[in-house]
C-alpha positions as CSV (number, residue, x, y, z in Angstrom):
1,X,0.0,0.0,0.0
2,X,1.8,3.3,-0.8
3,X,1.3,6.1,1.3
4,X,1.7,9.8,0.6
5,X,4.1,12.0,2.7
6,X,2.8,14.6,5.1
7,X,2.8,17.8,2.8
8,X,4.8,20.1,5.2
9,X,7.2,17.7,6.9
10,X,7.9,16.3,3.2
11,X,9.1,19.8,2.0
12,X,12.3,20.5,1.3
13,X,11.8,24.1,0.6
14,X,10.5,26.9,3.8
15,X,7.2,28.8,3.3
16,X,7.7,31.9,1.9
17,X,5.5,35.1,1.8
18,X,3.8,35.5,-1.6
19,X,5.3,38.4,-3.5
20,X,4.1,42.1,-3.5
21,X,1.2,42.6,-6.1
22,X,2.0,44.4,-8.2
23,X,-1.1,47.1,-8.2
24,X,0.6,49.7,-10.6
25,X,0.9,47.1,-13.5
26,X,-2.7,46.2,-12.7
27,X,-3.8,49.9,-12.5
28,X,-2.2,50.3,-16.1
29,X,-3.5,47.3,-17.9
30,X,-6.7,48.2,-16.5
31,X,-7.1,51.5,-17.7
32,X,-5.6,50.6,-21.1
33,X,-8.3,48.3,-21.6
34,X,-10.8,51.1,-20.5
35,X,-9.8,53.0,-23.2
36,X,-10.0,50.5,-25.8
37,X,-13.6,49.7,-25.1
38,X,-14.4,53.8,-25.0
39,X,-13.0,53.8,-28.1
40,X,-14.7,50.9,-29.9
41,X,-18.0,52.5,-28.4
42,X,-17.3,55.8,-29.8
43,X,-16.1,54.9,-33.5
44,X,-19.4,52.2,-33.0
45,X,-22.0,54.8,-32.5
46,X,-20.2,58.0,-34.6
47,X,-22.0,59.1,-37.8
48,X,-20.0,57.1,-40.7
49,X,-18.7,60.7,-41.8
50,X,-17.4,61.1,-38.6
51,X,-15.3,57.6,-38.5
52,X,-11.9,58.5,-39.8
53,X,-11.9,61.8,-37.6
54,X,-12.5,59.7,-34.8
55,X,-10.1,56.8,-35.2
56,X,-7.8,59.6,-36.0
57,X,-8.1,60.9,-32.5
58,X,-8.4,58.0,-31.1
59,X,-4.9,56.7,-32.5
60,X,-3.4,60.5,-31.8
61,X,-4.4,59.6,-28.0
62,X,-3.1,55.7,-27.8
63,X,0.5,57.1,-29.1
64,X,0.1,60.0,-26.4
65,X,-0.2,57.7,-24.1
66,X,2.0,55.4,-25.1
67,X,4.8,58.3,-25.2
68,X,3.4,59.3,-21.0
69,X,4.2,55.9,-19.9
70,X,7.3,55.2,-21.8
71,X,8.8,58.1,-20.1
72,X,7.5,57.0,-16.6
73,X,8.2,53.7,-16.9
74,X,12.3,55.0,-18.4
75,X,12.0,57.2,-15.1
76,X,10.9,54.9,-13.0
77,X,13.7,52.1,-13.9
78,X,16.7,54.4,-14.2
79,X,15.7,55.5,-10.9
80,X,16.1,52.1,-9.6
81,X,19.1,51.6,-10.6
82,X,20.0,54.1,-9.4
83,X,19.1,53.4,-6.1
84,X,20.1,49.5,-6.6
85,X,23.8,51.1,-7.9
86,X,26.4,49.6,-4.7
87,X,28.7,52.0,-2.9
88,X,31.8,52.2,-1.2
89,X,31.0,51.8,2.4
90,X,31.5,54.7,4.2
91,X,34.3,52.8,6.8
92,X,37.2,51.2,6.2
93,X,39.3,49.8,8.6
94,X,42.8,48.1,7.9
95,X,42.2,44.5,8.3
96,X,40.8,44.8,4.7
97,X,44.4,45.6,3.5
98,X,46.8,42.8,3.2
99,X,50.4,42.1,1.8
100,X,48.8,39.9,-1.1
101,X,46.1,42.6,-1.9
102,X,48.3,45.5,-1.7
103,X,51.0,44.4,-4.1
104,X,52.4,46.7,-6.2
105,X,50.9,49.8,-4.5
106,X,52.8,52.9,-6.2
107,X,53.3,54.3,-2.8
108,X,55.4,57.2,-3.7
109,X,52.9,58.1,-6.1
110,X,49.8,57.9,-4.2
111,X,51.3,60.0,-1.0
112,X,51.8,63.4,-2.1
113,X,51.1,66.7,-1.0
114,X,47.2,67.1,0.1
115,X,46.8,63.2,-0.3
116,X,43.5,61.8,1.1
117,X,44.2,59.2,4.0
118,X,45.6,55.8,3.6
119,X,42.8,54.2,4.0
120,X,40.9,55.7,1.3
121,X,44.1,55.3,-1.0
122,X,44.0,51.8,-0.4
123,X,40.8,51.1,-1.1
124,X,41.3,52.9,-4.3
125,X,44.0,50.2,-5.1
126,X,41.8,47.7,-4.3
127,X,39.4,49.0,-6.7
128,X,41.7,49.7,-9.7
129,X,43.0,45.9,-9.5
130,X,39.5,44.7,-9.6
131,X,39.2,46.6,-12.8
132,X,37.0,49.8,-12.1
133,X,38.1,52.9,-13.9
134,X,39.7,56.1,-12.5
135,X,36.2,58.2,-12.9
136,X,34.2,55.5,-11.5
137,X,36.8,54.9,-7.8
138,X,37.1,59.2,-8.3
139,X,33.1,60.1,-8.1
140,X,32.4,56.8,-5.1
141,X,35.5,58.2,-3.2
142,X,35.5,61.3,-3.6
143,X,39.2,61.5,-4.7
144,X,40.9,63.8,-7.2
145,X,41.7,62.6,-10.6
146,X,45.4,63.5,-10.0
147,X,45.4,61.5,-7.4
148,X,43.2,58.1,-8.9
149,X,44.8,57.7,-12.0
150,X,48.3,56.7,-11.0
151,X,47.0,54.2,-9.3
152,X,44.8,53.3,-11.5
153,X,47.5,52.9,-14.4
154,X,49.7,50.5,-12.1
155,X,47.3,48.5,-11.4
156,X,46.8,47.8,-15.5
157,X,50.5,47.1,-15.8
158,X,50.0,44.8,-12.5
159,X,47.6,42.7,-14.4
């Protein structure tokens, strides 16, 4: 006789919340659909004279709106990523910074006159040998160009 397997014992796999609905999307599609049916109605009982003006509009309206939510929708997902974009955490402390990881560090030009702190300087190294650019370690750290791109170049010759 075969028997089944309790259903929540069995399961390999937690229980999870369901998702977030996603009540924008729904909003959208519903109010596209809205104006599909106004608009059958109104090319259905305009005068046949009237017709071609109306589907006219009617088109000159669905591009309109296509054009308003094509710009929301770019908005709304650049800003994400924006936001989803990681940083450079705002402390540092030296147990990140080892002899293996700080090979080739062009100390002498890195330290000059008005030179940010080591810590920062490291990090930058770090950066450069994982392959970010000098603009991209300059605007997260807040360091000069003068000062990034020196390292930056010796960490291309190190690799």
């Amino acid at each position: 006789m075969w028997t089944l397997p309790h259903p929540i014992r069995a399961s390999a796999h937690p229980i999870r919340a369901l998702p977030h609905p996603h009540t924008g999307e729904g909003a959208a599609v519903l109010g596209l659909l809205t104006l599909a049916l106004l608009g059958t109605v109104l090319l259905a009982t305009a005068p046949l004279r009237d017709r071609p003006v109306a589907g006219g509009a009617l088109a000159a309206v669905g591009v309109s709106v296509f054009l308003v939510v094509a710009a929301l929708w770019h908005h709304y997902h650049r800003a994400a990523a924006r936001r989803a974009r990681p940083t450079a955490p705002a402390a540092v402390d030296g147990r990140w910074f080892t002899a293996e990881s700080l090979a080739g560090f062009p100390g002498p030009a890195a330290w000059g006159p008005g030179a940010p702190g080591r810590d920062r300087l490291y990090l930058a190294w770090i950066l450069a040998t994982q392959g970010h650019d000098a603009a991209w370690i300059g605007h997260r750290l807040g360091l000069p160009a003068e000062v990034v791109h020196p390292l930056v170049d010796a960490a291309r010759e190190r690799r």
